[in-house]
N, C-alpha and C positions, 0 to 999 in steps of 0.2 A: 578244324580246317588245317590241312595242311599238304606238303606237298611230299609224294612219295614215288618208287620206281613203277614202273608200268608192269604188269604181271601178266599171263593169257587170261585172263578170266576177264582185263579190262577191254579186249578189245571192240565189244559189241557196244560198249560204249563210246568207246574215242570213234567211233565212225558214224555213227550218231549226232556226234559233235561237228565231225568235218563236214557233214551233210548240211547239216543247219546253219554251219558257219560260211559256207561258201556259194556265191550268187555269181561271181563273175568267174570263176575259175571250177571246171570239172571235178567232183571230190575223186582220189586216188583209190585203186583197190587194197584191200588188203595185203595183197603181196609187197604190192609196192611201200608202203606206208610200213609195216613190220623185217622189209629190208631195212631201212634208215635202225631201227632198234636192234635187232640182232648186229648190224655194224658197230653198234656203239651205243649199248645197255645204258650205260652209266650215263650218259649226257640226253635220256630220255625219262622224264617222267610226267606226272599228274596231280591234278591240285584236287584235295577230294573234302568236301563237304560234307561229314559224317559219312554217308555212304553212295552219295550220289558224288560224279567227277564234274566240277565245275570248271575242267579247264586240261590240256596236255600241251606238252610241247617235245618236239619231236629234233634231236640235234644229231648229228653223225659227222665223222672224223671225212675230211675232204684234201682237193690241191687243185693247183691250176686255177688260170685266171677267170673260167666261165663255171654258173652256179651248175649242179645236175641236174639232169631232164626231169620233166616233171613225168608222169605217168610210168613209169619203167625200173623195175625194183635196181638197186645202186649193182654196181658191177662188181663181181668176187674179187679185185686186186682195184688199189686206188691207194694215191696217199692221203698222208696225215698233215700237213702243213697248216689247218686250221680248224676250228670247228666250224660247220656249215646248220645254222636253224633253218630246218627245212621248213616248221610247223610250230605254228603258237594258236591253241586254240580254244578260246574262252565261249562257255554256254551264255548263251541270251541272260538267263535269269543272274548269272554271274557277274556279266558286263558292268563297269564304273564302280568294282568295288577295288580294284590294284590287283587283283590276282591277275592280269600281265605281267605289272613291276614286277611282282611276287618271284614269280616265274622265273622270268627274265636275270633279276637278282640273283635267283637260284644258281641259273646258267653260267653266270659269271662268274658266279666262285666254283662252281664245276669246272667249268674251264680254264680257269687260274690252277687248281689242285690238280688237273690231268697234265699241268704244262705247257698247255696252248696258249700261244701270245695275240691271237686273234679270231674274234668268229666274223660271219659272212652272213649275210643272208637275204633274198629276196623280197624287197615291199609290195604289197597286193592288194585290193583293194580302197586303196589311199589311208593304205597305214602307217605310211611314210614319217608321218608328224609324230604318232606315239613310239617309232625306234627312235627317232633324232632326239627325243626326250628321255631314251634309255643308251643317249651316248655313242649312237651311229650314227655315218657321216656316209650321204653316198659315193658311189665309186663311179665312175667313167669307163663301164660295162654295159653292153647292149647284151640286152637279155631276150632269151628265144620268145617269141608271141605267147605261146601253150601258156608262158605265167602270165597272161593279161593285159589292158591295155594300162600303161601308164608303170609297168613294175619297176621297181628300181634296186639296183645292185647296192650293197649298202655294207660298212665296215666297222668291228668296234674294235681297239684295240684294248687287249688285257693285261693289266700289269701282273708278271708272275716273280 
């Protein structure tokens, strides 16, 4: 097990994932979802299970005080001011073994090693509890509907 970059050969799977993982919230298409990685390779990967993926997470370089739209691949010019976790997304059979933390931990020191002094990212679901447990704090940002009801704007900051 471990966790690795995202390559084209995995995408039949990461959306697979996002399908199964998402009840409240529309999964994204391809375009959209492989914007966020071509913007920023490096702070994307996957947690693979021998050969099955138990897990991806999907980061990209952002700014400004509101998260991006969800359905709509990222825009060719945008800044860098933080990293933004669009996507953390762990398989059923995978759930309650830490490969969130895993993940998550990953990111963090991805993101300390690219020089970002903080990520961002949108709660969904009522996943609220497990980022505050990975050291997010929410923000005082109203977030567009498209992310669901009850989403929350949420902040870590990185020591670099």
């Amino acid at each position: 097990m471990s966790v690795k970059p995202i390559t084209d050969a995995m995408w039949p799977a990461i959306l697979t994932l996002q399908e199964e993982a998402y009840a409240e919230v529309a999964p994204e298409s391809l375009e959209v979802l492989q914007s966020k990685w071509q913007r920023s390779p490096d702070s994307c990967f996957v947690y693979q299970d021998g050969e099955q993926l138990a897990g991806y997470l999907l980061a990209h370089s952002w700014s400004g005080e509101s998260p991006p739209s969800l359905f709509k691949p990222l825009p060719q010019k945008a800044g860098s001011d933080y990293l933004f976790l669009h996507d953390l997304v762990i398989s059923q059979r995978a759930a309650g073994n830490g490969v969130g933390s895993v993940m998550t931990d990953h990111l963090i020191k991805t993101a300390s090693m690219l020089g970002y002094g903080k990520i961002r990212l949108v709660s969904v679901q009522d996943s609220s509890i497990f980022w505050q447990k990975m050291g997010f704090i929410p923000m005082d940002t109203t977030v567009c509907a498209s992310y669901g009801a009850g989403a929350q704007f949420m902040q870590r900051d990185i020591l670099v």
